[in-house]
N, CA, C and O atoms as a GROMACS GRO file, in nm:
protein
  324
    1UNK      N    1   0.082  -0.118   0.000
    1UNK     CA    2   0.000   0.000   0.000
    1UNK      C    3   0.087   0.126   0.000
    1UNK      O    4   0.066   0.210  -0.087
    2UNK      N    5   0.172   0.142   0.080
    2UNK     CA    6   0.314   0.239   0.084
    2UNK      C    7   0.338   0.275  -0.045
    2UNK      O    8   0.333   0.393  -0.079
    3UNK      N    9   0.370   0.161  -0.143
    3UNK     CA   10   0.413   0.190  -0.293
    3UNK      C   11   0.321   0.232  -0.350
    3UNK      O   12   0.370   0.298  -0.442
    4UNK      N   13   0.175   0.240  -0.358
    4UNK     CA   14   0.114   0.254  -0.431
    4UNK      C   15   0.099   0.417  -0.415
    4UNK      O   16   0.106   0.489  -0.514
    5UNK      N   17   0.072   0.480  -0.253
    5UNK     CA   18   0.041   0.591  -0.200
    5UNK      C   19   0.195   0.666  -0.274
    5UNK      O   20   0.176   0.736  -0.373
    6UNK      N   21   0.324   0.652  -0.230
    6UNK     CA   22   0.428   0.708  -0.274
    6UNK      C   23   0.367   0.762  -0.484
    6UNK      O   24   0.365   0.868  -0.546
    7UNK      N   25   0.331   0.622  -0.516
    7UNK     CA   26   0.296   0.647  -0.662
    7UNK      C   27   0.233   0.757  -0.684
    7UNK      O   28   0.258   0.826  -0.783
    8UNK      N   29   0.154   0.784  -0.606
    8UNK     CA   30   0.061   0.854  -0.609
    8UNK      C   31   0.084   1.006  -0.561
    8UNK      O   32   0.002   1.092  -0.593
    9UNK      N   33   0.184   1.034  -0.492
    9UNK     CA   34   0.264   1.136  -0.452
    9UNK      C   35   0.238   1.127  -0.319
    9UNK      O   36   0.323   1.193  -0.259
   10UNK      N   37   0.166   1.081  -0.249
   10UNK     CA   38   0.162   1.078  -0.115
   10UNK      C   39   0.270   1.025  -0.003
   10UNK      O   40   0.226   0.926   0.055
   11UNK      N   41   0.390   1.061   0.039
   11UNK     CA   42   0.468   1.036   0.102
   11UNK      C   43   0.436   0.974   0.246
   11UNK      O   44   0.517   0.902   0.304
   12UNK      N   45   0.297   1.012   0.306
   12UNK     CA   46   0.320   0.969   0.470
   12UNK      C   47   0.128   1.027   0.444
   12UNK      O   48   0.101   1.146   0.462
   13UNK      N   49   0.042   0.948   0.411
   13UNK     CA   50  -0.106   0.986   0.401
   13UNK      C   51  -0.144   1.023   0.553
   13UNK      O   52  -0.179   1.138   0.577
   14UNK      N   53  -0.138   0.930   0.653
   14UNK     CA   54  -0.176   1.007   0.808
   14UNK      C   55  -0.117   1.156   0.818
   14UNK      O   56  -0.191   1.242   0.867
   15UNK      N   57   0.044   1.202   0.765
   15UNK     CA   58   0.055   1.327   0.785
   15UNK      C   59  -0.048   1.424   0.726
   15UNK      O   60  -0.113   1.505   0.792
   16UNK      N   61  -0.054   1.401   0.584
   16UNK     CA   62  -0.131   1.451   0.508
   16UNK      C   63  -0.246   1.467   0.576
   16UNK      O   64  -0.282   1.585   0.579
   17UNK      N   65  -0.351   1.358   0.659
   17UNK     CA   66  -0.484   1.374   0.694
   17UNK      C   67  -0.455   1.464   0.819
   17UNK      O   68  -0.544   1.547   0.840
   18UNK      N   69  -0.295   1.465   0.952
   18UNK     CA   70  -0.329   1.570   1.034
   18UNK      C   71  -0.301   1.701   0.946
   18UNK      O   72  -0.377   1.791   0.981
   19UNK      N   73  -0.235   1.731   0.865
   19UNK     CA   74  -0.213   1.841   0.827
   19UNK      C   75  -0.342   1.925   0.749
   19UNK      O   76  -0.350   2.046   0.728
   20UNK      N   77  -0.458   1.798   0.708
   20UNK     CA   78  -0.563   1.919   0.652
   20UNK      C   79  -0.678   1.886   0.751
   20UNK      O   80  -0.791   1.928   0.727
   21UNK      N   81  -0.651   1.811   0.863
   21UNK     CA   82  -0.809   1.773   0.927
   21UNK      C   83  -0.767   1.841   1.066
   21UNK      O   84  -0.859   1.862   1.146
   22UNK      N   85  -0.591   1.889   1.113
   22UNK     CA   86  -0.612   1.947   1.224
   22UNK      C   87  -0.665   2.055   1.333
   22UNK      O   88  -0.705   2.060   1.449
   23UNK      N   89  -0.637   2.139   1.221
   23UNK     CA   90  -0.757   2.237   1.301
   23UNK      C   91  -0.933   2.222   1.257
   23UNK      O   92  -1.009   2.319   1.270
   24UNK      N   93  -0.975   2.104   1.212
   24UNK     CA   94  -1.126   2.112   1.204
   24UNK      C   95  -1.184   2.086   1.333
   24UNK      O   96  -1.107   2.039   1.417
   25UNK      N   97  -1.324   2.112   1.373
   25UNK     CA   98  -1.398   2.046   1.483
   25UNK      C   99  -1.428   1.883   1.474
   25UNK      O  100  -1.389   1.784   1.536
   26UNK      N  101  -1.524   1.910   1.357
   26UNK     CA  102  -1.617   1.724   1.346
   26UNK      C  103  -1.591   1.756   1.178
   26UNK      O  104  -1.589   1.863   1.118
   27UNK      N  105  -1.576   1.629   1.136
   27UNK     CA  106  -1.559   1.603   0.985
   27UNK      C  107  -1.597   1.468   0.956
   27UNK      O  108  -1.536   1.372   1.005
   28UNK      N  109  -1.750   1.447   0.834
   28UNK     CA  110  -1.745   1.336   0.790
   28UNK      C  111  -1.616   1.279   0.734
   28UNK      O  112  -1.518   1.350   0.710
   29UNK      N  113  -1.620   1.127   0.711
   29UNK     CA  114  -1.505   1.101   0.662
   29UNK      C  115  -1.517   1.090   0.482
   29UNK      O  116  -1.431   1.040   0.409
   30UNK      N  117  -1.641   1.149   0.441
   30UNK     CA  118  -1.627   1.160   0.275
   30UNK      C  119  -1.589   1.306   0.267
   30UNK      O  120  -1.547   1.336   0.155
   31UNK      N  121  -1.594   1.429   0.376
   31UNK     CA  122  -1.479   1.528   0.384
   31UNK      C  123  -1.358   1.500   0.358
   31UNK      O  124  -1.300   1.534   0.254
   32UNK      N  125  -1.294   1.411   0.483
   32UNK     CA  126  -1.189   1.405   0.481
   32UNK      C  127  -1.139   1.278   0.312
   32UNK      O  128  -1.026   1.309   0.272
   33UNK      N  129  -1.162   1.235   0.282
   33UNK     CA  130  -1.164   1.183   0.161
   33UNK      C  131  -1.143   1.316   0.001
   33UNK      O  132  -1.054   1.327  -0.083
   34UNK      N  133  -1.274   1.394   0.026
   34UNK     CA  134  -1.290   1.480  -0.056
   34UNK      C  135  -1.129   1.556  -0.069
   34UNK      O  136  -1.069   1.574  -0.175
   35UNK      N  137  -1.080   1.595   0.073
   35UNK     CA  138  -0.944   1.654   0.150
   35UNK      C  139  -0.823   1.573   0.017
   35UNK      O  140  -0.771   1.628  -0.080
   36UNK      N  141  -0.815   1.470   0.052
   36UNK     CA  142  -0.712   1.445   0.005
   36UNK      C  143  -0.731   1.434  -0.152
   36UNK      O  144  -0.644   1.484  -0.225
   37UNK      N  145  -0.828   1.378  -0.201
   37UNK     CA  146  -0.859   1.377  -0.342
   37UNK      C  147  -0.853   1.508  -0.411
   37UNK      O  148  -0.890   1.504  -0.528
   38UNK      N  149  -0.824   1.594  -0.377
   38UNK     CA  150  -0.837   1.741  -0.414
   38UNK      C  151  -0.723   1.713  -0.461
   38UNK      O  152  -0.725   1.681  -0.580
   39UNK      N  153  -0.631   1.714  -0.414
   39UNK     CA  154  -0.443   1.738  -0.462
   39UNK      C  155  -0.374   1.632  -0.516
   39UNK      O  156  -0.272   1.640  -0.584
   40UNK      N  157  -0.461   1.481  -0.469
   40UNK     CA  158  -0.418   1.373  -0.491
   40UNK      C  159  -0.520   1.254  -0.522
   40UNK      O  160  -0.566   1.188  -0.429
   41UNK      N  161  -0.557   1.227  -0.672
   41UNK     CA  162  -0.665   1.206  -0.686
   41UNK      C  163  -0.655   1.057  -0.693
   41UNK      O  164  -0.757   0.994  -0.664
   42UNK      N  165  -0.552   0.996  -0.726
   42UNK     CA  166  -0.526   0.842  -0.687
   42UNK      C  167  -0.565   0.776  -0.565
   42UNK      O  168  -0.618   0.665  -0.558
   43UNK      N  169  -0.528   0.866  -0.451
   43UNK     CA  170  -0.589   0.781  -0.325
   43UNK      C  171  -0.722   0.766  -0.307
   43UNK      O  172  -0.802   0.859  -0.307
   44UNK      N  173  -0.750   0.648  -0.290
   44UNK     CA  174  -0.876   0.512  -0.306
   44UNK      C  175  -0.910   0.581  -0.156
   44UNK      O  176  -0.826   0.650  -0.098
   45UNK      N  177  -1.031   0.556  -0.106
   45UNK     CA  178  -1.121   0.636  -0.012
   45UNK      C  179  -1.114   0.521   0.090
   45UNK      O  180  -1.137   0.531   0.211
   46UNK      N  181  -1.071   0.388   0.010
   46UNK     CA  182  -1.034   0.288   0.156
   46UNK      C  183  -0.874   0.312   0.166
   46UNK      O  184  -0.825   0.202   0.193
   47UNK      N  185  -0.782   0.400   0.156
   47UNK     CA  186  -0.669   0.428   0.198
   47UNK      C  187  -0.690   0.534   0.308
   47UNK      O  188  -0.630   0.533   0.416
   48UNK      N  189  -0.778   0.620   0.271
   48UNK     CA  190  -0.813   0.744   0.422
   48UNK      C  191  -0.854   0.696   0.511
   48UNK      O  192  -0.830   0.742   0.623
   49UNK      N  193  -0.939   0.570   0.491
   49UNK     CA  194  -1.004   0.536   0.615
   49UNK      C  195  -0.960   0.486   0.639
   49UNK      O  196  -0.993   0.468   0.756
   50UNK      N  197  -0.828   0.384   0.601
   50UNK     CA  198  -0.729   0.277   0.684
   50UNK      C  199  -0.652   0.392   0.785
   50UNK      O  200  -0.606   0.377   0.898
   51UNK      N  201  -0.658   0.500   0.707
   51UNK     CA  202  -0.550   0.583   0.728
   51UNK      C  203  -0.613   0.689   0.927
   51UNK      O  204  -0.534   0.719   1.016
   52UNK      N  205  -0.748   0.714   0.929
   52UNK     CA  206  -0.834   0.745   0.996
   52UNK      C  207  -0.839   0.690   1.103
   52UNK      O  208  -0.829   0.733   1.218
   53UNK      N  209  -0.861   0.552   1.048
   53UNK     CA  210  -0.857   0.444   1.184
   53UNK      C  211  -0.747   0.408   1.279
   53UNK      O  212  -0.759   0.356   1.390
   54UNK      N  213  -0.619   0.450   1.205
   54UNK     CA  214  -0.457   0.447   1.270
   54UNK      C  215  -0.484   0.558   1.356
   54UNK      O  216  -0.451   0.561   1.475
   55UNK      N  217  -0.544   0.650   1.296
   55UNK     CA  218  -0.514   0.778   1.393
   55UNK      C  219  -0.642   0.772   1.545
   55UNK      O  220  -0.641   0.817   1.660
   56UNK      N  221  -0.752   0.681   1.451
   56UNK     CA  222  -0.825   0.646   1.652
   56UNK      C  223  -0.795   0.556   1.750
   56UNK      O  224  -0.829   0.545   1.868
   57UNK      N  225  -0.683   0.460   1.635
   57UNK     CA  226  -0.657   0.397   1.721
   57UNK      C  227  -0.496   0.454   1.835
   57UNK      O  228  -0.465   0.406   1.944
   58UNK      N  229  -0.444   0.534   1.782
   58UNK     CA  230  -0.311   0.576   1.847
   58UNK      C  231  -0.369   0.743   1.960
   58UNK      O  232  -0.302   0.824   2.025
   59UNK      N  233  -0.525   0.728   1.933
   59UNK     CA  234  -0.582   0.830   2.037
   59UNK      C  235  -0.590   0.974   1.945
   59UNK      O  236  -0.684   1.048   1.975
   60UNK      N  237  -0.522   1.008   1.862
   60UNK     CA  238  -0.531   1.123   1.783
   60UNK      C  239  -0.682   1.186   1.734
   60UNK      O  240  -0.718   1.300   1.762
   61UNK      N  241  -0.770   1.079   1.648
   61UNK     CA  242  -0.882   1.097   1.646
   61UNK      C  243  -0.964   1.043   1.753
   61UNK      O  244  -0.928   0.954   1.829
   62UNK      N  245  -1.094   1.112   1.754
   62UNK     CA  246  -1.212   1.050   1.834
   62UNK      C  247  -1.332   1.031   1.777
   62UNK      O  248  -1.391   1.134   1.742
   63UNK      N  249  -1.385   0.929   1.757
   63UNK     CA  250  -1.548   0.889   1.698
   63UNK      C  251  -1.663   0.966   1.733
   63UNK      O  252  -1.717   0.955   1.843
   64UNK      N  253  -1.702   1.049   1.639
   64UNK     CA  254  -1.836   1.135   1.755
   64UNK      C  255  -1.932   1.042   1.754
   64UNK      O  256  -1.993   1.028   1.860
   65UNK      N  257  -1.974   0.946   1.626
   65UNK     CA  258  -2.021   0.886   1.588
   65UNK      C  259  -2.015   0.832   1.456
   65UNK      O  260  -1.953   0.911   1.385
   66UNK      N  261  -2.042   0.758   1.410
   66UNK     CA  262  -2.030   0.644   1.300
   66UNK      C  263  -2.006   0.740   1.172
   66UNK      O  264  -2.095   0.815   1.132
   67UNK      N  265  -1.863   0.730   1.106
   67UNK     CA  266  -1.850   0.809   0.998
   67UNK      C  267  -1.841   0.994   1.054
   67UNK      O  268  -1.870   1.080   0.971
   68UNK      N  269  -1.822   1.012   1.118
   68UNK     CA  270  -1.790   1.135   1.187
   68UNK      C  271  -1.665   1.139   1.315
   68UNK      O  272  -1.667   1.064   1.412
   69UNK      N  273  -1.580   1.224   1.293
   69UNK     CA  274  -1.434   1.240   1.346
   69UNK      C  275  -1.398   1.308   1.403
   69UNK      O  276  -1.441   1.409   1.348
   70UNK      N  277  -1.329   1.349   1.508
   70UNK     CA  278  -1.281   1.487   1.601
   70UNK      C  279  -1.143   1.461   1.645
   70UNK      O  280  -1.092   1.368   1.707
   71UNK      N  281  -1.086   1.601   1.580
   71UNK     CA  282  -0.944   1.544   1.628
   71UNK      C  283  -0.901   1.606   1.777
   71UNK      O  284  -0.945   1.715   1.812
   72UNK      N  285  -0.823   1.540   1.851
   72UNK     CA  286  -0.807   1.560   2.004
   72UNK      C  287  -0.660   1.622   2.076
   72UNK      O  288  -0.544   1.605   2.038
   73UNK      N  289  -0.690   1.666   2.143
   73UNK     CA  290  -0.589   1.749   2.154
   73UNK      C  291  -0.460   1.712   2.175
   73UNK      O  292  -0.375   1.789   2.220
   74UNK      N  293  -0.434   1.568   2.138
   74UNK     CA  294  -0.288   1.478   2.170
   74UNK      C  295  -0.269   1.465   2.005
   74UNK      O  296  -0.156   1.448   1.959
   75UNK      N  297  -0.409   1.477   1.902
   75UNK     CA  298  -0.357   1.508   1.805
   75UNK      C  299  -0.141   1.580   1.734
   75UNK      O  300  -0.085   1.673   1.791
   76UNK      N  301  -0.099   1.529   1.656
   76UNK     CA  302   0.025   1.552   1.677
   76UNK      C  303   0.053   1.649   1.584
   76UNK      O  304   0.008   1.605   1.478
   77UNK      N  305   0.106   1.766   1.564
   77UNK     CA  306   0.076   1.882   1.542
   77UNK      C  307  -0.008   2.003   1.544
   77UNK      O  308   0.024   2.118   1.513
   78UNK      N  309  -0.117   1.959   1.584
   78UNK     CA  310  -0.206   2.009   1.685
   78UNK      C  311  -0.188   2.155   1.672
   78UNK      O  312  -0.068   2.179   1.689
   79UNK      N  313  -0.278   2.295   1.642
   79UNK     CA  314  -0.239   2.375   1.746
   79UNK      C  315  -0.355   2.456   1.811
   79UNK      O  316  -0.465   2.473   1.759
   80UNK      N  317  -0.320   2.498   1.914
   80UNK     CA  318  -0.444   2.497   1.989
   80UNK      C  319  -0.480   2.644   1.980
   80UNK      O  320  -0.434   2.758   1.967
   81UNK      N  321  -0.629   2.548   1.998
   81UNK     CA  322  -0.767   2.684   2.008
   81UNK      C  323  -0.754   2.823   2.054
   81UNK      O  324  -0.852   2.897   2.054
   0.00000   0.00000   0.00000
């Protein structure tokens, strides 16, 4: 998957998702999809969400609910409110 994302110009896709989803509040995840497809139209919409789920699972994101996202303040680049 690495090779394919690099193909695609994407060097590190989780950076990419904190760098355009960090300062949001709540974001569906066909936002955050829409996000990256803008600049980089190769990445497949099950690469964000593999990519989404790394970040709830390492505490960065939080589930508001099903398909909806909040990033938290351990978020890693983060800057605050």
């Amino acid at each position: 998957m690495n090779e394919r994302l690099r193909a695609a110009g994407v060097p590190n896709l989780t950076q990419l998702l904190r760098d355009l989803l960090g300062d949001s509040t709540e974001f569906p995840t066909y936002k955050a999809v829409q996000a990256v497809q803008r600049d980089h139209p190769h990445v497949t919409p099950k690469q964000v969400q593999d990519a989404i789920t790394r970040l709830v699972a390492r505490g960065e994101l939080r589930t508001v609910r099903r398909g909806i996202y909040q990033p938290t303040d351990t978020m890693r680049g983060r800057r605050p409110r």
